[in-house]
C-alpha positions as CSV (number, residue, x, y, z in Angstrom):
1,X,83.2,-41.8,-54.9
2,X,84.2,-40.3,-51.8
3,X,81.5,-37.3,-52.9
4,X,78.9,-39.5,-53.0
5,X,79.2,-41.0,-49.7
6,X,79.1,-37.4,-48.2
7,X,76.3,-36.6,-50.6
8,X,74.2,-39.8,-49.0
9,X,75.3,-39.2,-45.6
10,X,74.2,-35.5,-45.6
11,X,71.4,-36.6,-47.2
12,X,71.1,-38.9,-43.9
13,X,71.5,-36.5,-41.5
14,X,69.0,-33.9,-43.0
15,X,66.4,-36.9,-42.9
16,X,67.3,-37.6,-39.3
17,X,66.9,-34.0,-38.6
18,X,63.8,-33.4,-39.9
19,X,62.0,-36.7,-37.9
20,X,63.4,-35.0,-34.7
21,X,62.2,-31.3,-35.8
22,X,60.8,-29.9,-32.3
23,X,57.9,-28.3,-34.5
24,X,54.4,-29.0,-33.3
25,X,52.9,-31.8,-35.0
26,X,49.5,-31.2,-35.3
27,X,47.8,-33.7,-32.9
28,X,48.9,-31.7,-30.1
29,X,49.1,-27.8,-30.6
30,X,52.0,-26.5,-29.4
31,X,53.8,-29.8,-28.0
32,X,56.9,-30.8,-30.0
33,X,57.8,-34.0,-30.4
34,X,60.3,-34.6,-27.6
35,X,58.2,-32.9,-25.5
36,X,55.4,-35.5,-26.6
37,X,57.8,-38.6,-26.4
38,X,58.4,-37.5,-23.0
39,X,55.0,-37.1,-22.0
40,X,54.3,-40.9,-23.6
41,X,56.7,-42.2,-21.5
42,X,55.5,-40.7,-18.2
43,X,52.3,-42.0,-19.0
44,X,52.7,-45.5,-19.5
45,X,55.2,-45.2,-16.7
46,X,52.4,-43.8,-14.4
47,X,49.6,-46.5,-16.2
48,X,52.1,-49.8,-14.7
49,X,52.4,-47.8,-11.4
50,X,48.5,-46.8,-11.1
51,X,47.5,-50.9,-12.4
52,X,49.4,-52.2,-9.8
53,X,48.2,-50.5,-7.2
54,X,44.9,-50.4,-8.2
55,X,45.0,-54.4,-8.2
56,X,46.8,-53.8,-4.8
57,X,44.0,-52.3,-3.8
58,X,41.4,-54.4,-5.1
59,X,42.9,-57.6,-3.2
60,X,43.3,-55.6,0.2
61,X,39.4,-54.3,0.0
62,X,37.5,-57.9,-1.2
63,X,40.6,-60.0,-0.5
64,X,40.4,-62.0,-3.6
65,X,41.9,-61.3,-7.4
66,X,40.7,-58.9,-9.6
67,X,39.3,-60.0,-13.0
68,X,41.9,-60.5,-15.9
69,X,39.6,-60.6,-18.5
70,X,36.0,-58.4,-17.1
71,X,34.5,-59.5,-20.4
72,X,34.9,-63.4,-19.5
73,X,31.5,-65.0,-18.4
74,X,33.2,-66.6,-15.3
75,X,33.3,-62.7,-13.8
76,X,30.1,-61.4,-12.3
77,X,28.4,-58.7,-13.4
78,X,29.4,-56.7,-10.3
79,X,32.7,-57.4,-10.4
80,X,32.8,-56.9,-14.3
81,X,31.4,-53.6,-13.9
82,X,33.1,-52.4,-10.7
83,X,36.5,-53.0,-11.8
84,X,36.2,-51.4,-15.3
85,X,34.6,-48.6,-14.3
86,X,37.1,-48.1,-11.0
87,X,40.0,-49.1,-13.0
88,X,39.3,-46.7,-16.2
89,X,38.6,-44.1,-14.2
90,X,41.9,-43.9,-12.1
91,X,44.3,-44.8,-15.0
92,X,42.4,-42.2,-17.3
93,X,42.9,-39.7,-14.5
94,X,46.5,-40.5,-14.0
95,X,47.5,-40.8,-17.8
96,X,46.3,-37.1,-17.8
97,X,48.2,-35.7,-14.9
98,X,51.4,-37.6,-15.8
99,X,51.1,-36.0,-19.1
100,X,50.4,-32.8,-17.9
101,X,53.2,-32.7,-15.5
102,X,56.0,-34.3,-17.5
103,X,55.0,-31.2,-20.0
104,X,55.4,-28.2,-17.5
105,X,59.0,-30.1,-15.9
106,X,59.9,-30.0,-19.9
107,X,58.8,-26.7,-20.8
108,X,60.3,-25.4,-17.1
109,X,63.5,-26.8,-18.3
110,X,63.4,-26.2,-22.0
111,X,61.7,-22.8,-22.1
């Protein structure tokens, strides 16, 4: 009895192991899966931050709300257009860097 309980937990821990392996996993050359998680979270992190200030923003330059919903027909064209394209552009831009930077702090710190 008592060998089958460490059989299944071994068997446990080799399966926890394995989904925390810090081998690449294919999507990303050369970025293990920490390192990836990490990155993730920097990103979405860095996505709230750059959203609320680009909405910030927006209110401060045309002092009115920016469009929830850009695909609604109660938003004009312009403002349809201007806020998907400023808006895309900026949280593409910073999803990238916030990647890029949370992976060289890792790799400075985990050589």
């Amino acid at each position: 009895m008592i060998d089958q309980v460490q059989e299944k937990l071994q068997h446990i821990r080799s399966s926890a192991q394995e989904g925390f392996d810090e081998q690449p996993d294919g999507r990303n050359e050369g970025i293990g899966r920490t390192e990836n998680l990490l990155a993730l979270a920097a990103a979405i992190g860095a996505t709230f931050l750059a959203r609320n200030a680009l909405q910030a923003g927006w209110r401060t330059a045309l002092d009115r709300e920016p469009p929830k919903n850009p695909a609604s027909s109660e938003v004009d064209w312009k403002d349809a257009l201007l806020w998907g394209g400023v808006s895309g552009a900026i949280v593409g831009m910073v999803r990238i860097a916030s990647r890029r930077a949370s992976s060289n702090a890792y790799r400075r710190f985990y050589p």
